[in-house]
N, C-alpha and C positions, 0 to 999 in steps of 0.2 A: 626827734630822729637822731640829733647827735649823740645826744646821750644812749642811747641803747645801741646804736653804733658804738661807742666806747665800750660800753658792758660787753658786748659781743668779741671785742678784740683784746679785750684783759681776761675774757674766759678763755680763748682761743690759746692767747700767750700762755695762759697759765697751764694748760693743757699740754701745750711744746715743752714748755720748760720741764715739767713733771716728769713728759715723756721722756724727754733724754737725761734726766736722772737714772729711769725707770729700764732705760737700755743700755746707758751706760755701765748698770753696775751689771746686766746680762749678758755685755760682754767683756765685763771683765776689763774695762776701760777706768773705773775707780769706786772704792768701794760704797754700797750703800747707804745712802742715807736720805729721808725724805723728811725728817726734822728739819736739820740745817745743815745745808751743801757744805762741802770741804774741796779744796783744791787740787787738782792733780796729785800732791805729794802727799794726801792724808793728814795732814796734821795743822792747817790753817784752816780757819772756818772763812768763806766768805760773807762780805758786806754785800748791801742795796746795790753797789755801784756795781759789783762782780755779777748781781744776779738775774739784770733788767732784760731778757727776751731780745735780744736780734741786737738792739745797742752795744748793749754790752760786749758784743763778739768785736764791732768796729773800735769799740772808745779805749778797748783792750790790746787792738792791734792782733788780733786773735791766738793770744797769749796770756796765759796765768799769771797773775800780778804778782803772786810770792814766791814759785818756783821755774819760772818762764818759762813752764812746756806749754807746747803748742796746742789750742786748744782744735778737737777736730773738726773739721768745714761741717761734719754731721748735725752739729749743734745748731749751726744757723740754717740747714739745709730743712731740719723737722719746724724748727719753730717758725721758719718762713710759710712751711706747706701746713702747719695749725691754724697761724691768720689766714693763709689763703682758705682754708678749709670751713671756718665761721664767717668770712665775707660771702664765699661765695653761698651758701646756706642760709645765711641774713639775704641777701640779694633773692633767694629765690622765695622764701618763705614767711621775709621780716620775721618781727621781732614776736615767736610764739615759743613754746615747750618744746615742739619739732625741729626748731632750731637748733637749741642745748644739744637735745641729743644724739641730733643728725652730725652737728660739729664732733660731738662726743664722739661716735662711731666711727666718723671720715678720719678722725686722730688715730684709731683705733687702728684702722687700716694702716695710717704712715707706720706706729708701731711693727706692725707684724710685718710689711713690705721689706723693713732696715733692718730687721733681727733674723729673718729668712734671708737677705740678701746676704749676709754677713756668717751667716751662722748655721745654716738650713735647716732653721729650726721655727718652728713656731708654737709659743708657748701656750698653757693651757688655759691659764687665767688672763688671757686676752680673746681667746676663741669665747670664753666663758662672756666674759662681759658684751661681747660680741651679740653670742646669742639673748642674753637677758634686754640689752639694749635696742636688740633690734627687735621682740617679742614687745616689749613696751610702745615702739614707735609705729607698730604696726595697729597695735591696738585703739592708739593715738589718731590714724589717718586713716584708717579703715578698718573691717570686720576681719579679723585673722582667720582664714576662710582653713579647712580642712586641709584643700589639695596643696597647700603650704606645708605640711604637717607628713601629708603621704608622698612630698616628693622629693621631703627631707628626709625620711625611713630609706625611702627605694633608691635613693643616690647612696646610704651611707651603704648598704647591703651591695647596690653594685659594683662598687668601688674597692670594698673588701673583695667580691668576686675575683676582681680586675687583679689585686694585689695577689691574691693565690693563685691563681693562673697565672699569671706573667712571671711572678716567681719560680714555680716550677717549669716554663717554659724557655726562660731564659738563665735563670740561675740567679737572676739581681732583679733586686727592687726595683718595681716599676711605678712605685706611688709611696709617700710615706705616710703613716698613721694622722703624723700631723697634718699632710693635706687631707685625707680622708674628713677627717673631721671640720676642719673648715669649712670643707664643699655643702658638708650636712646641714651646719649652721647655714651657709649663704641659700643654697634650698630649702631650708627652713623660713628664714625671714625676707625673702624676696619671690616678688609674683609667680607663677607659674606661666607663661614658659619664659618670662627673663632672663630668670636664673637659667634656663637652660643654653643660651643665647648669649651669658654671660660667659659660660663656661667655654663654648665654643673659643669666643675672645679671647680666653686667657690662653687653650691650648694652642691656639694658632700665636701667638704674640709669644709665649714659652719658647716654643719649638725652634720660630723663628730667632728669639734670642739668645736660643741656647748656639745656634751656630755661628750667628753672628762675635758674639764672645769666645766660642771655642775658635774663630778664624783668625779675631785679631788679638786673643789675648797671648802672654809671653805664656803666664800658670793656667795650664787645661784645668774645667773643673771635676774633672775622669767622672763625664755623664749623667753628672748631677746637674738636674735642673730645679732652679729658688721657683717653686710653682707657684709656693704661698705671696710672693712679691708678686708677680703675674695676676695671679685671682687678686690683691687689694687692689691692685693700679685700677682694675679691670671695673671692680665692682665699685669703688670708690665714685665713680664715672654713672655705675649703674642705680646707684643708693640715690643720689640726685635728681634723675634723670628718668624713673624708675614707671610711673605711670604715663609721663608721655613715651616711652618706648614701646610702653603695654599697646596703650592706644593703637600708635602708627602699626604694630604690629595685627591689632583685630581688623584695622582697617585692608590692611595685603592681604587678610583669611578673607573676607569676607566682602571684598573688591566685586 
C-alpha cells in the first residue's frame, strides 16, 4: 500500500510541476522550457533542490535562488491541488489505470481553471487531451453508450445557437468559442444527464461569482465571465463523483 501510495503522489507531483511549467510559459510568466527549468531570469538552469514540488517553494522562502524574484503562490497552489487530485482518486478507486488517468484529467482541470482565470482563455491542446482522456476512461469503466456522443453534438450546436443570437441581440459575446467547446467535450465524456446537472452548477456558481467579484473587486472585469474556471471546479467534483450522482439521480426519477 505504501508503495503505490508513493507512486501515486510522484505522478501527481510530477503532473503539478509540468503543469506550471506548462502555464507559466502560457502566460507569459518565463519562457518555455520542458527539458530543463530555468529560473525567473532566463539564464540559470535549475538543480534537484530548486525543482522538488511543494518543498522547494518553502526551503526557497518562495524565492528564486539566483535572481531573488518572487516566485508566484500559483506554483504551490497547482502542485498542492495535483497531490490533492491523485490522493483523492487513489482513495476512491486505489491503485488501477482509472486512477492515472482520472488524476490526469483532475490535473487537466486545475490547468484550464488558472489559465481561464487569468487569461480567459482556454487552450486547445487541453480541451484536446481532455477529450481523448476522458473517451479512454470511459471506455475503461463502462460501455461509451451513444447518448454521450448525441449530447455532445446537440450541446455543441446549441451553444453556437446561443452565441449568434445573443450576439446579434445584445451586441457582445455571450459565450466564447473556447467555452463552447469545452461544454462539448464535458457532454461528450460524462453521463447523460450529469453533464447536464453539471452545467447547471457551473452557470449558477458563474453568475453568482461574477457579481461577487465585480462587488468587491477595485479592476471590474467589463462583463466578462472565466466560465471555463467555473465548468473545471464544477466538473472536476463531477469526474469523481460521477456514477453515484447518476445513481441518486435515477433513484428521485424513479421514486
Amino acid at each position: 500500500m505504501f508503495f503505490e501510495l508513493l507512486i501515486i503522489c510522484l505522478f501527481s507531483l510530477a503532473l503539478g510541476s509540468f503543469s506550471n511549467n506548462y502555464v507559466s510559459s502560457f502566460l507569459n510568466e518565463s519562457k518555455p522550457d520542458f527539458l530543463r527549468s530555468l529560473c525567473f531570469c532566463g539564464k540559470e538552469k535549475l538543480i534537484i533542490y530548486d525543482l522538488m514540488p511543494i518543498l522547494s517553494f518553502f526551503l526557497l522562502k518562495g524565492r528564486c535562488r539566483f535572481c531573488n524574484n518572487k516566485i508566484p503562490s500559483r506554483y504551490l497552489v497547482v502542485e498542492i491541488a495535483a497531490l490533492f487530485c491523485g490522493l483523492t482518486s487513489f482513495y476512491l478507486n486505489g491503485y488501477t489505470a482509472v486512477t492515472f488517468l482520472q488524476t490526469f484529467i483532475l490535473v487537466l482541470f486545475v490547468n484550464i481553471a488558472v489559465i481561464d482565470l487569468r487569461k480567459l482563455i482556454i487552450p486547445n491542446l487541453l480541451v484536446a487531451l481532455l477529450f481523448i482522456s476522458g473517451v479512454i476512461i470511459n471506455f475503461l469503466e463502462s460501455d461509451f453508450g451513444l447518448i454521450n456522443i448525441y449530447s455532445g453534438v446537440a450541446s455543441f450546436f446549441v451553444f453556437i445557437l446561443i452565441k449568434v443570437l445573443g450576439s446579434k441581440l445584445t451586441g457582445k459575446e455571450i459565450i466564447g468559442m473556447g467555452d463552447i467547446k469545452l461544454i462539448t467535450v464535458l457532454f461528450t465524456i460524462t453521463i447523460f444527464p450529469v453533464s447536464l446537472i453539471g452545467l447547471w452548477i457551473s452557470s449558477v456558481t458563474g453568475i453568482a461569482g461574477f457579481f461577487i467579484t465585480n462587488k468587491f473587486s477595485v479592476q471590474k472585469n467589463e462583463g466578462k465571465i472565466p466560465f471555463g474556471f467555473y465548468l473545471a471546479i464544477t466538473y472536476s467534483v463531477i469526474m469523481l463523483f460521477e456514477y453515484q450522482i447518476h445513481e441518486k439521480y435515477l433513484e428521485l426519477i424513479y421514486f
